[in-house]
C-alpha positions in Angstrom: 100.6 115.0 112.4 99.6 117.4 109.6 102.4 115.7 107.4 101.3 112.1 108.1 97.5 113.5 107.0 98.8 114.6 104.0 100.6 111.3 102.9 97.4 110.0 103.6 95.6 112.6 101.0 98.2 111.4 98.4 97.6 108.4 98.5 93.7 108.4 98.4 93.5 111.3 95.7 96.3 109.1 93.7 94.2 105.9 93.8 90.9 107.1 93.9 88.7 108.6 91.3 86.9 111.6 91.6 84.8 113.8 88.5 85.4 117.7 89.2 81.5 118.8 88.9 82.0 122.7 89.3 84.3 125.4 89.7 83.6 128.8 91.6 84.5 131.9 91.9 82.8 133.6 95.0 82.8 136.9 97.0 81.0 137.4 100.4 80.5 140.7 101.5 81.8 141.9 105.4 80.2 140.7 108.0 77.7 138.4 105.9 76.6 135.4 107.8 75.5 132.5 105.0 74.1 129.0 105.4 73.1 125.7 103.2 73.5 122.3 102.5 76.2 120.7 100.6 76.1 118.6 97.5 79.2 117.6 96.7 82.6 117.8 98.4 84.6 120.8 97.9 87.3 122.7 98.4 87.8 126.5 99.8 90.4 128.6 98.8 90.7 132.0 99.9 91.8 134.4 98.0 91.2 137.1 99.9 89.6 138.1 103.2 88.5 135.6 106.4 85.7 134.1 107.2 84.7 131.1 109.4 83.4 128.3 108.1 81.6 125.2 109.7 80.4 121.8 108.6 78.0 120.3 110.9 80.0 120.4 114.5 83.2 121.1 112.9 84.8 124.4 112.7 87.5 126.0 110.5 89.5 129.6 109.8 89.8 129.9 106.2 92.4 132.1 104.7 95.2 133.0 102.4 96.8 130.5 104.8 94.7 127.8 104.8 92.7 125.2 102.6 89.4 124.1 103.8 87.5 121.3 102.5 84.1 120.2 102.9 82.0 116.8 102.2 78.6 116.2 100.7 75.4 116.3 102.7 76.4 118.6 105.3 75.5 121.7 106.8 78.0 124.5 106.4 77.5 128.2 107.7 80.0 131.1 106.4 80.9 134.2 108.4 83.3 136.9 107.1 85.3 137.9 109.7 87.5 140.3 107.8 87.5 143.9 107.5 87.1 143.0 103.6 85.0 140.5 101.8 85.8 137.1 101.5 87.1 136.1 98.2 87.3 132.4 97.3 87.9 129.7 94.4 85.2 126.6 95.6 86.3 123.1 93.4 83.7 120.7 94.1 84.0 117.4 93.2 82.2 114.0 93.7 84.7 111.2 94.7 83.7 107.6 93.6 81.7 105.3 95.4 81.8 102.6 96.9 84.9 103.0 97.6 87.1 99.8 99.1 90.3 101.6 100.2 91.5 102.5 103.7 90.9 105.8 104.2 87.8 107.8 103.8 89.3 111.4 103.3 87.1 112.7 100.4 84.3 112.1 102.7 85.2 113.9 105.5 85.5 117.9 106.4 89.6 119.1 107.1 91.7 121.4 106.7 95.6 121.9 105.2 98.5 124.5 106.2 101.5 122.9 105.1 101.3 123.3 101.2 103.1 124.2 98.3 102.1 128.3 98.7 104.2 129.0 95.2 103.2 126.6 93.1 99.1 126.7 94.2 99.4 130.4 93.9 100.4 130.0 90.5 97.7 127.5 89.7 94.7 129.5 91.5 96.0 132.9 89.1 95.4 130.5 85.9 92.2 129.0 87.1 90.6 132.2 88.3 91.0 133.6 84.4 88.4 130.5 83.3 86.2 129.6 86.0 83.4 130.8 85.4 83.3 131.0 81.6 80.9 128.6 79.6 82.9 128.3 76.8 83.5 124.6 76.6 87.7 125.1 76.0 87.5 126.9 79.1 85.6 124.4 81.1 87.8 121.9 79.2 91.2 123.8 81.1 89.7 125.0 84.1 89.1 120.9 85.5 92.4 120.4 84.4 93.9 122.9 86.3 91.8 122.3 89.2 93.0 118.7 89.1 96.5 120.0 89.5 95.8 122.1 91.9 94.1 119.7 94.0 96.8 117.2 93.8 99.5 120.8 94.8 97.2 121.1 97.9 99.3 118.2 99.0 102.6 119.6 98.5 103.4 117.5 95.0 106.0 119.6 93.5 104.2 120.0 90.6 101.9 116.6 89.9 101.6 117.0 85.8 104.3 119.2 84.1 103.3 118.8 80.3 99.8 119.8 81.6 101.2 123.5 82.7 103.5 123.5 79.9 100.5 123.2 77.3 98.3 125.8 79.6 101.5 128.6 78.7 100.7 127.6 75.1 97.3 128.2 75.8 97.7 131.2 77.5 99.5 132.4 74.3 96.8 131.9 72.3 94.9 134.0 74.6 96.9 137.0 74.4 97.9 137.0 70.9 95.5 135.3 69.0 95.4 138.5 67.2 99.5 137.8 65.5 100.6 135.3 63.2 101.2 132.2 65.4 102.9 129.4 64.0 103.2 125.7 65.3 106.3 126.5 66.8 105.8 130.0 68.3 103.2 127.4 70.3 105.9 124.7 71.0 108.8 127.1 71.9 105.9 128.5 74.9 105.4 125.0 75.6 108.7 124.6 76.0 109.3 121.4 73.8 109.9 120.3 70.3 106.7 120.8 67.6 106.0 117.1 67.4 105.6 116.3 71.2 104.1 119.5 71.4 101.2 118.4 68.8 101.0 115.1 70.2 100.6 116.1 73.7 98.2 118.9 73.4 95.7 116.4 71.4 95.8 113.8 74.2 94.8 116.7 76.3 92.3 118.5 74.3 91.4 115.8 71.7 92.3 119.0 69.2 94.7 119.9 66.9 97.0 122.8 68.4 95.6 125.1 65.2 92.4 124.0 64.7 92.0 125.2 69.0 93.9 128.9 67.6 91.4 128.9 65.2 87.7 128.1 67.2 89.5 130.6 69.6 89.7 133.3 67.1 86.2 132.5 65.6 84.6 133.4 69.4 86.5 136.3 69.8 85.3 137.4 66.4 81.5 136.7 67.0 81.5 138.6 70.4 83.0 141.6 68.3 80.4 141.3 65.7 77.4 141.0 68.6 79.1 144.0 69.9 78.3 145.5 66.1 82.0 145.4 64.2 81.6 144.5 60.9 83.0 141.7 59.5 86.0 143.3 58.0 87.6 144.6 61.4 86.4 142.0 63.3 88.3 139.9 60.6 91.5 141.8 60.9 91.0 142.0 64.8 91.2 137.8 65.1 94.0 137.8 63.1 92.6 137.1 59.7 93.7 139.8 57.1 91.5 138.0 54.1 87.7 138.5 55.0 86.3 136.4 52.5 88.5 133.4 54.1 87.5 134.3 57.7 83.7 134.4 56.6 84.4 130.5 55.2 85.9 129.5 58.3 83.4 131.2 60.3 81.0 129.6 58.2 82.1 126.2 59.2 82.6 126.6 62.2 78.6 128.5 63.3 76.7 127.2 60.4 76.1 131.4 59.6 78.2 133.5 57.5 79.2 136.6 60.2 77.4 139.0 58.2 73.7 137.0 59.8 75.3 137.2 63.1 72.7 138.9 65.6 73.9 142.6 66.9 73.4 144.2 69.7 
């Protein structure tokens, strides 16, 4: 029955438009009992703990084992039933209307078992690391993971693989902003050639591969200089071994040189 459902989800999510509105990462203490209305429809997944969780008359046990998902304009009540808090990852999402199809699904409250467990762990560990930041490159990744995700939920193998392979270039960036990356240090992550590489990443992003290295840097380097670095080792620290250079590009970039950056 379950896989039948699950055809059925493919087919809608495939064919059907939908705008991610939110992503986030929650914690509910033991025991804590919690109650609202919706807004938009949403899926639940646990990261850690139990709790119960109920839209209107319909009840549901979500866990580590289980992806619940709610609609708009309901009533749902959490309970954490665990001996430890309930950790989850909410996507919420606002599926287009009117809507002429056959099916209904985005509407309604339901839950999945049978999914790819490997390949929407995976995807939850990258979107955890961005969901709540306001950084607009984060936002930017986070709805694009989320859309994988969504579409893993019903066990496509993996529904966008140039998507992924950009995120581990991305993810590179992240971790070693700090080194001399190259265009093809990025590409060889992303596991193709420089040019497709290039190409595909500004369909994504609508950026340049560098110029995102670089505005990534440049944040990094004004949190350091609210935290009071000078510009000098902040420079260094992003990367940038020629101050004067970094102050131009930072310049750009803020409108400020970093030396009128704010400090705490």
């Amino acid at each position: 029955m379950e896989k039948d459902f699950l055809i059925s989800c493919q087919k809608e999510y495939s064919a059907r438009k939908y705008f991610i509105t939110g992503i986030s990462l929650q914690s509910k203490d033991v025991g804590m009992h919690i109650s609202y209305d919706t807004v938009h429809s949403a899926f639940i997944y646990t990261l850690s703990g139990e709790a119960l969780v109920q839209f209107n008359d319909e009840s549901f046990t979500a866990d580590e084992n289980t992806i619940v998902h709610g609609a708009s304009n309901q009533k749902i009540d959490f309970s954490v039933v665990s001996d430890v808090p309930f950790v989850h990852l909410n996507i919420y999402y606002d599926p287009e209307n009117p809507w002429h199809g056959c099916s209904d699904i985005m509407n309604t409250a339901y839950e999945i078992s049978e999914f790819n467990k490997e390949n929407t762990s995976e995807l939850l560990s990258k979107l955890k690391k961005c969901a709540n930041s306001v950084s607009f490159d984060d936002q930017i990744r986070s709805r694009m993971i989320a859309g994988q995700l969504i579409l893993s939920s019903f066990c496509y193998s993996m529904p966008d693989k140039e998507i992924m392979q950009i995120e581990n270039a991305i993810e590179l960036m992240e971790s070693s902003y700090q080194k001399s990356l190259r265009l093809e240090d990025l590409a060889l992550a992303a596991d193709m050639n420089k040019a497709h590489f290039s190409y595909t990443f500004n369909k994504i992003y609508n950026i340049r591969p560098i110029d995102y290295l670089i505005r990534l840097r440049l944040r990094k380097a004004a949190k350091m200089l609210l935290d009071g670095m000078s510009v000098t080792e902040a420079s260094i620290n992003v990367g940038y071994q020629d101050p004067l250079y970094f102050s131009r590009l930072y310049k750009k970039y803020f409108g400020i040189p970093p030396s009128k950056t704010w400090r705490k």
